[in-house]
C-alpha positions in Angstrom: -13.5 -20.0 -2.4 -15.8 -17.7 -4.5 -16.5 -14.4 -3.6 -20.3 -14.9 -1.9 -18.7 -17.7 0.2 -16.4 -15.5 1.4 -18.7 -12.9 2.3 -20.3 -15.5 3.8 -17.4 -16.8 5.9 -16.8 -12.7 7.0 -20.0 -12.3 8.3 -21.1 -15.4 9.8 -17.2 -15.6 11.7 -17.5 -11.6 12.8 -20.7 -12.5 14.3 -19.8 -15.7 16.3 -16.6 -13.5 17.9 -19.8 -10.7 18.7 -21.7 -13.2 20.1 -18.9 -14.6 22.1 -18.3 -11.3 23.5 -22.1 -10.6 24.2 -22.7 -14.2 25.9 -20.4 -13.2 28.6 -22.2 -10.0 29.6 -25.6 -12.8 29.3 -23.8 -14.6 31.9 -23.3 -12.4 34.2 -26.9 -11.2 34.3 -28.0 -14.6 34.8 -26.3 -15.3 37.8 -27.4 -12.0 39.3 -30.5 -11.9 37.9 -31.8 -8.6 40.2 -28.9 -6.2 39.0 -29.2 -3.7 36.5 -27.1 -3.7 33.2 -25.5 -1.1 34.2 -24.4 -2.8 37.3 -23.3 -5.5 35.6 -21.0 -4.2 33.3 -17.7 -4.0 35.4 -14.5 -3.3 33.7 -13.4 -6.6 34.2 -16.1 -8.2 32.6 -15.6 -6.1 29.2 -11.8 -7.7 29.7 -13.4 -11.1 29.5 -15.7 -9.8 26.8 -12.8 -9.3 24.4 -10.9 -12.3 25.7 -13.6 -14.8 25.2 -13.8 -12.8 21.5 -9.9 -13.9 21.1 -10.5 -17.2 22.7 -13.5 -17.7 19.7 -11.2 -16.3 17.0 -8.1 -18.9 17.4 -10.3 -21.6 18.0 -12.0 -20.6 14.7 -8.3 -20.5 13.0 -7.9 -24.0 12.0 -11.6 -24.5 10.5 -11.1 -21.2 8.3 -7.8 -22.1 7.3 -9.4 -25.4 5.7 -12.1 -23.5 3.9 -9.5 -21.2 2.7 -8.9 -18.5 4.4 -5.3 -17.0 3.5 -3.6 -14.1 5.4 -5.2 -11.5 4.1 -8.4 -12.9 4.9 -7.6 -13.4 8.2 -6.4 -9.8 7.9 -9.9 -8.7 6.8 -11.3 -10.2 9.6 -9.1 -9.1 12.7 -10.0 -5.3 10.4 -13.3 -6.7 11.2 -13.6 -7.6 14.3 -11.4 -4.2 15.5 -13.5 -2.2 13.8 -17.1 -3.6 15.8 -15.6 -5.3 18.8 -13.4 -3.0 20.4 -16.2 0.3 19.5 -18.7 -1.9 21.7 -16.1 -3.2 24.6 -15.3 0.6 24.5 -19.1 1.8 25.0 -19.7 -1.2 27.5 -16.6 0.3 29.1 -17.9 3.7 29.7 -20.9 2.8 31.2 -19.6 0.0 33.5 -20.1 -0.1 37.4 -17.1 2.5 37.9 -14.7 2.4 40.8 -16.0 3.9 44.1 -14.3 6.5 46.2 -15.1 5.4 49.1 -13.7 8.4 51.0 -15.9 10.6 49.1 -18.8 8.9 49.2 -19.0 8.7 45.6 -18.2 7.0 42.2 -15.5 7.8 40.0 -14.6 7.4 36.7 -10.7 6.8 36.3 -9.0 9.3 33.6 -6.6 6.3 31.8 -10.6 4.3 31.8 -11.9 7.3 29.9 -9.3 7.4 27.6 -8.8 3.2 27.1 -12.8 3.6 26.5 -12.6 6.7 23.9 -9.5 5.1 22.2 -11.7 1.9 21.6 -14.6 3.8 20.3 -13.0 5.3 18.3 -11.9 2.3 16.2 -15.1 2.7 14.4 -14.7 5.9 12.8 -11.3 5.2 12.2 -11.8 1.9 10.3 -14.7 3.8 8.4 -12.1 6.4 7.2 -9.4 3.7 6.1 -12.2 2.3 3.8 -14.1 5.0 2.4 -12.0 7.6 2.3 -8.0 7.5 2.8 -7.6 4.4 -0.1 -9.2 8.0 -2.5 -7.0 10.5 -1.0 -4.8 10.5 -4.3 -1.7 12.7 -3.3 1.5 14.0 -5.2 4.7 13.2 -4.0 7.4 15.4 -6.2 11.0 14.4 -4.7 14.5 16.1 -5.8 16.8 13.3 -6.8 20.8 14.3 -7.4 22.4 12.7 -10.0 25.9 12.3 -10.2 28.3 15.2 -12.2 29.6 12.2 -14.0 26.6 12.4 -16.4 26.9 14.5 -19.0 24.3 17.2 -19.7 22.9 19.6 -17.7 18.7 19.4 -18.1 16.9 18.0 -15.5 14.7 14.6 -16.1 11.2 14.6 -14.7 9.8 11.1 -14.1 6.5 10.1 -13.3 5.9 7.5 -11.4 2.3 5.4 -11.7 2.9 1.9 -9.7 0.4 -0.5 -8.3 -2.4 0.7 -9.8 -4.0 -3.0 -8.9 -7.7 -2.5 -9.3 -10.9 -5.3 -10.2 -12.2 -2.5 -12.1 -11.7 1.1 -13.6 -12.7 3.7 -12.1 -12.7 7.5 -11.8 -10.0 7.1 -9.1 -7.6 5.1 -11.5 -8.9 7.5 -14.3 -8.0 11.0 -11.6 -4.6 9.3 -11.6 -3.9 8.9 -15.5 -5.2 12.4 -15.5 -3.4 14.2 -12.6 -0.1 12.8 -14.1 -0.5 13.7 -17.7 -0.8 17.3 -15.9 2.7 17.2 -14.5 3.9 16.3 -18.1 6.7 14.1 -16.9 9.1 13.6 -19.7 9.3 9.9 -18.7 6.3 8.0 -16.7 7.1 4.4 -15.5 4.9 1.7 -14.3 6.4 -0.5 -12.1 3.9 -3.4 -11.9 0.7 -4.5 -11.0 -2.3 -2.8 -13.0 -5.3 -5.3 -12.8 -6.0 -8.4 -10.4 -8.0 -10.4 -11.9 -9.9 -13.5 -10.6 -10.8 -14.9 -13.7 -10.4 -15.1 -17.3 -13.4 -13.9 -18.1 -13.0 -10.6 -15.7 -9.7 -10.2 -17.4 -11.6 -10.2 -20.9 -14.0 -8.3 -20.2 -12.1 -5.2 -18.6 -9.4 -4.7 -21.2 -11.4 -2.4 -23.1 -11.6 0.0 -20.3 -8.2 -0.9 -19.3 -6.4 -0.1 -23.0 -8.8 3.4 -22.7 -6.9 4.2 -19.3 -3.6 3.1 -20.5 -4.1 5.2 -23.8 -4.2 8.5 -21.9 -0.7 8.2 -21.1 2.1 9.6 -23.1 5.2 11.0 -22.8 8.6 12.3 -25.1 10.9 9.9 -23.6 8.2 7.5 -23.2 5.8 5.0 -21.0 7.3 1.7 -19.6 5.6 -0.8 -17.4 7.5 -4.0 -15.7 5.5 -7.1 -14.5 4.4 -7.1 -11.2 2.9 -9.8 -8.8 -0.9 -9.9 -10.8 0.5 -9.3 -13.9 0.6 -11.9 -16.7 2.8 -10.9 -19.7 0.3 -12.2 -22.8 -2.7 -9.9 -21.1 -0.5 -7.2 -20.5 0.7 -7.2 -24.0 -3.0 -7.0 -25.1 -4.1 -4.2 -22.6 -0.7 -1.9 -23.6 -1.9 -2.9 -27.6 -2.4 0.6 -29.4 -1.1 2.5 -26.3 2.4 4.3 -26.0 3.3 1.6 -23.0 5.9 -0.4 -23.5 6.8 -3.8 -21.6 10.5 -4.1 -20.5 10.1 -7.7 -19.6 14.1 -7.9 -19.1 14.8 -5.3 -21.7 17.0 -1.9 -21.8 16.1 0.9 -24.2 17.6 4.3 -24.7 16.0 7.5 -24.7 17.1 11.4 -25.0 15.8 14.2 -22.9 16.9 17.1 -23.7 20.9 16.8 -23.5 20.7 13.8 -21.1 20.6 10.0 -22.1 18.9 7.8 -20.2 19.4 4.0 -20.5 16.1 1.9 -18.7 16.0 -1.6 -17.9 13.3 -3.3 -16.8 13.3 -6.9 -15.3 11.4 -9.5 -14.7 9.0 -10.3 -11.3 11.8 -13.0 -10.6 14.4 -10.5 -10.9 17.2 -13.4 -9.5 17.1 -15.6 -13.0 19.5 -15.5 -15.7 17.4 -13.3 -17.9 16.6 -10.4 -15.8 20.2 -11.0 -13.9 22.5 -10.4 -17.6 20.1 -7.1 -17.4 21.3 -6.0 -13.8 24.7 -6.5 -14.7 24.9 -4.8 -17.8 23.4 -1.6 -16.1 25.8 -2.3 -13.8 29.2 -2.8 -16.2 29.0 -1.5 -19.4 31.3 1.0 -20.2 30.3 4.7 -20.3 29.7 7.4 -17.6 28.0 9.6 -19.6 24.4 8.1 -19.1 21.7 8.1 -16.5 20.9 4.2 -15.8 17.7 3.6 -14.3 16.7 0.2 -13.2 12.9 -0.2 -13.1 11.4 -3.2 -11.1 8.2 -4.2 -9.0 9.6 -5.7 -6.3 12.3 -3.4 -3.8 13.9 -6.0 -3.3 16.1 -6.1 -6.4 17.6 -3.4 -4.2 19.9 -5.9 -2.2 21.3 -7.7 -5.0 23.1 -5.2 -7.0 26.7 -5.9 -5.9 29.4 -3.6 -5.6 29.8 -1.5 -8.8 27.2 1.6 -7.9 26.8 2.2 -11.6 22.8 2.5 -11.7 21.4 5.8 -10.3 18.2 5.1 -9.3 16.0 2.1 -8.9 12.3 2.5 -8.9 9.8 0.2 -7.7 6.5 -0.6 -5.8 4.9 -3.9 -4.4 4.8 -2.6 -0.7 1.7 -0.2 -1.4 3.4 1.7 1.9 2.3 -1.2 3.8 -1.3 0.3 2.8 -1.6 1.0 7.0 1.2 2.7 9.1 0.9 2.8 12.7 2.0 6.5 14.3 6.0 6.3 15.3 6.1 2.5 14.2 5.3 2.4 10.6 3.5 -0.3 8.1 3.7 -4.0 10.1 3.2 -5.5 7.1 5.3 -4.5 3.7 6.1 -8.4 1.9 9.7 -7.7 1.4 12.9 -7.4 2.9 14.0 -4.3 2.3 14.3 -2.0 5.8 10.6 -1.1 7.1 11.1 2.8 7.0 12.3 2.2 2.8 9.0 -0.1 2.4 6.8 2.7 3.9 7.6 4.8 0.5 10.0 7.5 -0.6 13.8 8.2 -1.7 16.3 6.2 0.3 19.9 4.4 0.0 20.3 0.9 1.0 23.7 -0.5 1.2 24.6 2.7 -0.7 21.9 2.6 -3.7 19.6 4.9 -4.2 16.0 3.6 -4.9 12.6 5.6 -4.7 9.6 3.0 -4.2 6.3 4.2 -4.8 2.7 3.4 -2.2 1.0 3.5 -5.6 -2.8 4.1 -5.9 -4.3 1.1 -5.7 -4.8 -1.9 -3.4 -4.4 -5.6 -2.5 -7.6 -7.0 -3.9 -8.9 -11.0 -3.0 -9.6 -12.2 1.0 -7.5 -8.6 1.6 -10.1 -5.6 3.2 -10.0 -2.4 1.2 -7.8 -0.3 3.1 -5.4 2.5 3.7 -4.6 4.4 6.7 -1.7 6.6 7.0 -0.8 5.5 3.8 -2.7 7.6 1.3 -2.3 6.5 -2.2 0.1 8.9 -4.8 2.1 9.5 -7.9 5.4 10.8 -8.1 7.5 13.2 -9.6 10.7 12.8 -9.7 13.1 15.2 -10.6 16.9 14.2 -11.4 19.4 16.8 -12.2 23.2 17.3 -11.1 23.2 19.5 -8.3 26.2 18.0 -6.2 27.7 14.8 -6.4 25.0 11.6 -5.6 27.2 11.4 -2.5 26.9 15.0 -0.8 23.5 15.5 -1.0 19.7 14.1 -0.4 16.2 14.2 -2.1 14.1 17.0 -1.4 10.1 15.4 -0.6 7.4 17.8 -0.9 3.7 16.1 -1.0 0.6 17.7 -2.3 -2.7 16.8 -2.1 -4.7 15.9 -5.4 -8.1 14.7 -4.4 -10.9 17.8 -4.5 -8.0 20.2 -6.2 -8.2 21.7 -10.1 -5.0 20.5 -10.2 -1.6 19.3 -8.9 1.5 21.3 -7.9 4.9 20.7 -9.0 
């Protein structure tokens, strides 16, 4: 499905659900043809509105499933369809024929009415924010990690973290990123995966210019390594990170000093369960030596729940989840694509079954049938700081978030 057809399919399947909705308040005027519409708007017709909408929009399921809608298109179009359906059920509802009081005389509006109605309304703003504004709301995340005594060394490690920077095109947003965390001056920056989707060869071609320009404004002592993520391929990744100080761990562990600390990074593979990318694991995992910092770097979390028992590695870092791009207030992202728990997915330090991993919302978003948007899940860069203040097990990262978007600069 090309792009027009699918703007096509958007349109033309956001106005049949409208019309649905419309024809039943066309209905109801027909059969009583002296009313006002006013007086024919009754709550319970704006509950038919929106069912005969729903009713529409499974029917249509099958037919845009042949076409080729995927998930996220069908995503994009319940974002759709929330964001005009439910703003004009919400208006119809506010001036329907309201109860009347018949004691009094009089008609009254219901308080939990007013607030369904205002709550519907304001699905349009709402959706207007999470596409205009919230997906440019760059913010800083800088997070206190403790690193076992074990290590040797005393300095702290600062790491910057640039994940999912998945965009069809640079911009000055992916630019504002590159430049907020050169600012920090991280002494490592990783990138755990995903840095252009691309939907043909020829987009690929003609964007690594601009690509290998963004790419070449990072640097850093201990140095700049990516993994492959989900819309990665390694052969045009190797071309983009040509001339640049990014290096590709495609299941690969280097060494690096900062200050009087070693760290030893491996980075694996998107299939992180084969062979390859599994004798990488498990060398982080076994090798002899206490001394070092081992730092796993992978796209997907969920690399996470097959470490085993040893507790060797100190921190994973990884992407993929984007946050879940939207979070619903006291619930959290409904949709993450992996297994690790929800509240991990959502973004930030945790331990699962024990292991420490940070993963990352990222700046960028899921690009194809997929709508444009973030809400509750601004996009960021981290910093995170690893030093030995207690022992890993007595003691838990310190978050602090800072807005970059509009600021001369960040805050560490």
């Amino acid at each position: 499905m090309t792009d027009s057809d699918f703007l096509f399919l958007l349109i033309a399947s956001t106005a049949i659900d409208l019309a649905a909705a419309g024809a039943v308040l066309v209905i109801a005027r027909l059969r009583r043809p002296g009313e006002t519409l006013r007086a024919s708007i009754t709550p319970w017709r704006v509950l038919q509105m929106l069912v005969a909408a729903g009713l529409v929009f499974l029917a249509k399921l099958p037919i845009l499933h042949r076409l080729g809608l995927g998930i996220f298109g069908l995503i994009h179009l319940i974002y759709l369809d929330t964001a005009l359906l439910l703003p004009l059920a919400g208006t119809a509802l506010l001036l329907s024929k309201a109860p009347t009081n018949r004691a009094a005389g009089k008609r009254w509006t219901t308080i939990p009415l007013r607030a369904v109605s205002v709550v519907a309304i304001a699905a349009a703003p709402a959706a207007a924010y999470a596409r205009w504004i919230e997906p440019f709301r760059l913010q800083l995340e800088t997070v206190r990690i403790p690193i076992s005594t074990e290590r040797s060394g005393r300095d702290p490690v600062r790491i910057g973290v640039l994940a999912d920077i998945q965009t069809d095109r640079i911009s000055d947003h992916e630019r504002e990123a590159v430049a907020e965390m050169m600012k920090l001056s991280p002494d490592v920056i990783v990138l755990p995966g995903d840095l252009f989707q691309a939907f043909s060869r020829e987009q690929a071609t003609a964007a690594l210019p601009a690509i290998r320009e963004l790419l070449s404004g990072l640097s850093a002592p201990g140095g700049v390594y990516f993994v492959l993520g989900d819309v990665d391929e390694s052969d045009f990744i190797r071309r983009a990170i040509r001339g640049t100080a990014v290096r590709l761990l495609e299941n690969e562990i280097i060494q690096t000093q900062i200050g009087d600390r070693q760290l030893t990074i491996g980075g694996v593979e998107l299939a992180f369960g084969r062979p390859a990318a599994r004798r990488i694991i498990d060398r982080l995992q076994t090798e002899d030596g206490a001394s070092d910092i081992r730092i796993l770097l992978s796209h997907r979390p969920d690399v996470v729940l097959k470490l085993g028992s040893e507790r060797r590695i100190d921190l994973v870092v990884a992407g993929h989840t984007h946050g879940g791009q939207v979070a619903i207030p006291l619930f959290g992202p409904p949709m993450t694509l992996t297994k690790v728990p929800r509240t991990a997915a959502a973004g930030g330090f945790h331990r699962i079954n024990g292991e420490p991993i940070y993963i990352s919302r990222g700046i960028g978003l899921e690009r194809g049938q997929a709508p444009r948007i973030r809400f509750l899940c601004p996009p960021e860069i981290s910093l995170l700081r690893l030093e030995a203040t207690v022992p890993m097990s007595e003691s838990g990262p310190d978050a602090v978030t800072f807005r970059i978007s509009g600021q001369s600069g960040a805050s560490d």
